[in-house]
C-alpha positions in Angstrom: 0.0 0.0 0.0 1.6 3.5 -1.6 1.1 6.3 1.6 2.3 9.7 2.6 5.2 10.4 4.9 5.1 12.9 7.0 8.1 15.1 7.2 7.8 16.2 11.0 10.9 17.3 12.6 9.9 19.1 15.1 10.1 17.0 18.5 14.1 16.7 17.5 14.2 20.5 17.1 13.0 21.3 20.2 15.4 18.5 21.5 18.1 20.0 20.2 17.6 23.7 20.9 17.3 22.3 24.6 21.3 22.1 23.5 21.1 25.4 21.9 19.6 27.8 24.3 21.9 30.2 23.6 21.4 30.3 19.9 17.0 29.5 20.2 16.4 33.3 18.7 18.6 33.7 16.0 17.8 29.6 15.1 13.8 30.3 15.6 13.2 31.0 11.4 14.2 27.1 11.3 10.6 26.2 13.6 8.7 27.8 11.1 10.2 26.3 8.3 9.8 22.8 9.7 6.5 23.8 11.3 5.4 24.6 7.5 6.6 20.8 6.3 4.8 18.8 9.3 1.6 20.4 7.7 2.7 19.9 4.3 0.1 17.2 2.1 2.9 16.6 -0.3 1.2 16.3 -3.9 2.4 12.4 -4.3 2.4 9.2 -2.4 5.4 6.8 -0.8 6.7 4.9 -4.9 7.0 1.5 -4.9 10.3 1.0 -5.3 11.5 -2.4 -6.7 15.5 -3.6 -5.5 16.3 -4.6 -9.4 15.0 -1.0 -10.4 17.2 0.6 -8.0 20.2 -1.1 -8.2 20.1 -1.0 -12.2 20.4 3.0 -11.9 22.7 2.9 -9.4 25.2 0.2 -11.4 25.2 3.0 -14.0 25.9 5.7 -11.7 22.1 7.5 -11.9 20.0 9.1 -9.0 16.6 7.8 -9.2 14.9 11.0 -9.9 16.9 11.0 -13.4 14.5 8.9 -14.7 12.0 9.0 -12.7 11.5 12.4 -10.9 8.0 13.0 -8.9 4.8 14.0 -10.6 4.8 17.5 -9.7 2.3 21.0 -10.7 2.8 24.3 -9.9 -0.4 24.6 -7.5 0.6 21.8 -5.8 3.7 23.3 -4.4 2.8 27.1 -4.7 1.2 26.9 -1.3 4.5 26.2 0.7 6.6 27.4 -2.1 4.9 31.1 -1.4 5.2 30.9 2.7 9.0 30.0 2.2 9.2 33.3 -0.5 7.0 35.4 2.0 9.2 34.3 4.9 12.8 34.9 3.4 11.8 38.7 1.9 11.2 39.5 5.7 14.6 38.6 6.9 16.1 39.8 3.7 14.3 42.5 2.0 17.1 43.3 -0.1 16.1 40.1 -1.6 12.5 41.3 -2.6 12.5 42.6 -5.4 14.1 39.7 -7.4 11.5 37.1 -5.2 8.3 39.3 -6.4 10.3 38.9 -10.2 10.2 34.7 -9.2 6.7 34.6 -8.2 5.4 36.5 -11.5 7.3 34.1 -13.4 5.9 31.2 -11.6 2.1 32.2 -12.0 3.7 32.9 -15.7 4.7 29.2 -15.9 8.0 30.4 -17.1 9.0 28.8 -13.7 7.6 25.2 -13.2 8.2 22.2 -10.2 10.9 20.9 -12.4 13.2 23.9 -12.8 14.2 23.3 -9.0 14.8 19.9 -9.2 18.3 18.7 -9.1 20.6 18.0 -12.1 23.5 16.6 -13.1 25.4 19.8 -13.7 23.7 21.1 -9.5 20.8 22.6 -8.2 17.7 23.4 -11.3 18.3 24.3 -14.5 19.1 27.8 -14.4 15.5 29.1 -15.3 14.7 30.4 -11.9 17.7 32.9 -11.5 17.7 33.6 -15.2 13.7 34.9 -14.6 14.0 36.5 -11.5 17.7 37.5 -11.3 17.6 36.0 -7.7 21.1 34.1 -6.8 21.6 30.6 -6.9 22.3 30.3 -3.0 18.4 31.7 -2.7 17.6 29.6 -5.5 19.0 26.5 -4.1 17.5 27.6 -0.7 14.1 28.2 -2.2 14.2 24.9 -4.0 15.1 22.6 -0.8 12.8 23.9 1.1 9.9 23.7 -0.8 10.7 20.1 -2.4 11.9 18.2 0.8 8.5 17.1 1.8 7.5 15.9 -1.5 10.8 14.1 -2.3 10.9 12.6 1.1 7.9 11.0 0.3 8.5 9.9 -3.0 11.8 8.6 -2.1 11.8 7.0 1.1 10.4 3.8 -0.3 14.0 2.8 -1.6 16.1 3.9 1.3 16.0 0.4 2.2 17.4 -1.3 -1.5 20.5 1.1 -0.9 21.8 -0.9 1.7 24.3 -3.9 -0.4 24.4 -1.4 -3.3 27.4 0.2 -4.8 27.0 3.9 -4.8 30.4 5.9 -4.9 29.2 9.1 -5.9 28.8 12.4 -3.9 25.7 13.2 -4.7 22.3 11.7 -3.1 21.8 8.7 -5.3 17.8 9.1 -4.8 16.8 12.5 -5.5 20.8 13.9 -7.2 21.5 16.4 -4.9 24.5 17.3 -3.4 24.9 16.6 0.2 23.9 18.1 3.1 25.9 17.3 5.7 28.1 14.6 7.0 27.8 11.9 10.3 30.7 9.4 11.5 29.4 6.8 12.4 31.2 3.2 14.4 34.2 1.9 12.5 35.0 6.0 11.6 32.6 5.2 8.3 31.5 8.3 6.7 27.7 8.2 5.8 26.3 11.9 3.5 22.9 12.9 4.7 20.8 14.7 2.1 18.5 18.2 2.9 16.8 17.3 -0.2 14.8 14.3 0.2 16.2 13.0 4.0 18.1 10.5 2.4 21.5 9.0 2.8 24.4 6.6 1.7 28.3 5.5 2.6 31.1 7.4 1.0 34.6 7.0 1.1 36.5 8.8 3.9 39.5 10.4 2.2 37.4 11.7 -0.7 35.9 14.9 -1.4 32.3 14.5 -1.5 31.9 17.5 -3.9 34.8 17.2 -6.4 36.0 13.9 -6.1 39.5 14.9 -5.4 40.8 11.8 -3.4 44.0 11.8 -0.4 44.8 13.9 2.6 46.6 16.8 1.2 43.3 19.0 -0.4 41.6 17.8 2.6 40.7 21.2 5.1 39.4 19.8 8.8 38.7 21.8 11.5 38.0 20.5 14.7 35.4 22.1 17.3 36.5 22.2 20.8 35.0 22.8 24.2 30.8 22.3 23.8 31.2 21.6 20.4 33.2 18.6 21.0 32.6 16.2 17.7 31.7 18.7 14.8 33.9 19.2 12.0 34.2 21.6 9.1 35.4 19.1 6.4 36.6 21.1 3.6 38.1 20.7 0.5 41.4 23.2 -0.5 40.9 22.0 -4.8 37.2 22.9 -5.0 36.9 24.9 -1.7 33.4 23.6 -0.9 32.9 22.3 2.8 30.6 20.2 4.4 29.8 20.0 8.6 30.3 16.4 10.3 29.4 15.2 13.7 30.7 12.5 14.8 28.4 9.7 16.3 30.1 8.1 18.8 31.1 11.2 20.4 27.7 12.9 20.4 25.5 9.9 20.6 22.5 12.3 20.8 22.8 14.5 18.0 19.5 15.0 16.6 19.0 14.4 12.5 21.8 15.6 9.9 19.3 18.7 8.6 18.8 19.9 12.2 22.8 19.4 13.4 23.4 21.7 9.8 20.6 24.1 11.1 21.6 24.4 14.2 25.2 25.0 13.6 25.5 29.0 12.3 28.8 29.6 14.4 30.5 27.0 12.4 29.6 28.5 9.1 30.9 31.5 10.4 34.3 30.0 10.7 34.2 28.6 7.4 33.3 31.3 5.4 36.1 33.3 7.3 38.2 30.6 5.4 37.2 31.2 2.0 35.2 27.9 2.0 31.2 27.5 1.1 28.5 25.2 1.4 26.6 23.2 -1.3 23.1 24.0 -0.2 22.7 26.8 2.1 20.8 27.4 5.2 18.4 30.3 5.6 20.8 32.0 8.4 23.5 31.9 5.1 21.4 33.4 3.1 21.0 36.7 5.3 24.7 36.4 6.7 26.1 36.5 3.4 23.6 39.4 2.1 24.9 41.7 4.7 
């Protein structure tokens, strides 16, 4: 039997900003956004996934949304798609103008479901900051937050044929996008967690996730001390992306990878001040980068 899954994160949130308490304010935009999902009706149902279906796409290196991405129409996602716009023009009006330009274009049609999706070449095809002249961090951030229930939903029913498959890549081998964040786990195994669509997947620990550049000497780390004990700003000096880690056995209650990323501003901070950015941005990058 197909179903919906509910994307409801919020019992872990308030978890974690028990952790937080000092960061609860500047962190509270995150609530809303996650309130927003747990209400979400996503516009399609759990796929049934088949293992030989999977595994054939994943033998030729191809997320599963490359050839079969979610039914998807504008009204269907304009709803949470307009709360998210709505929301990010208050803590960035400078950002306004180009978001009113986006939503024109998506009651134009000129922007559809698919134009956000991920691709092979990143995040959408271009259309959306072509049309609105919005950049691709909002873009991306627009995108992931708007899609994650939906994906989530049509995805989740294939978590479970990942598990003896060979997927090497650095990018979500469900959905295609690039990761989100990154949890050691026992043995010191390296797992990527994807904002996307919640899914996840092993990956080599000496590799860039983004670039593929393998061995120790492009490798950037930057261990967190004190309360922060067990994060990590994994970087990468060839392409100078980064990803966040936590590792597991340290902080055996760290809540979900999304939440751990959200909930993390300071060490963004610290990486930027490095020269190094993030695949898929958070809503506090957007404004701390605007500024």
């Amino acid at each position: 039997m197909s179903c919906t899954v509910s994307t409801d994160l919020r019992e872990a949130w308030s978890a974690l900003l028990e952790r937080r308490r000092s960061l609860a304010a500047s962190l509270a935009p995150y609530g809303d956004v996650l309130g927003r999902w747990a209400l979400a009706v996503p516009p399609v149902t759990e796929r049934r996934w088949s293992t030989a279906e999977c595994r054939e796409r994943w033998r030729h290196g191809e997320p599963l949304a490359a050839g079969t991405p979610p039914p998807m129409e504008a009204a269907d996602l304009e709803g949470l798609l307009g709360e998210v716009m709505e929301q990010l023009a208050a803590l960035d009006p400078a950002r306004a103008p180009a978001l009113q330009r986006f939503a024109a274009a998506w009651d134009a049609r000129a922007i559809v479901p698919s134009s956000l999706l991920p691709r092979e070449a990143g995040l959408g095809d271009g259309t959306a900051e072509a049309a609105s002249g919005l950049d691709a961090a909002a873009v991306a951030w627009l995108a992931c937050a708007t899609l994650r229930p939906t994906l989530e939903t049509w995805f989740s029913g294939a978590h479970a044929h990942l598990d003896d498959a060979e997927w090497a890549r650095g990018v979500c081998p469900f959905c295609g996008a690039p990761p989100g964040f990154i949890d050691v786990i026992e043995g010191g195994h390296r797992r990527l967690a994807c904002h996307f669509c919640g899914g996840g997947w092993g990956f080599a620990k000496l590799r860039c996730p983004l670039c593929g550049v393998e061995g120790t000497e492009a490798l950037y780390r930057l261990k967190a001390e004190g309360a922060d004990e067990g994060y990590v700003v994994s970087g990468c000096r060839r392409c100078r992306g980064y990803l966040k880690e936590l590792d597991r056995r340290e902080r055996w209650n760290g809540g979900p990878p999304l939440l751990e990323d959200w909930s993390t501003p300071h060490l963004d901070v610290v990486a930027r001040r490095e020269g190094y950015s993030k695949p898929i941005p958070s809503l506090l990058d957007l404004i701390a980068t605007s500024r």
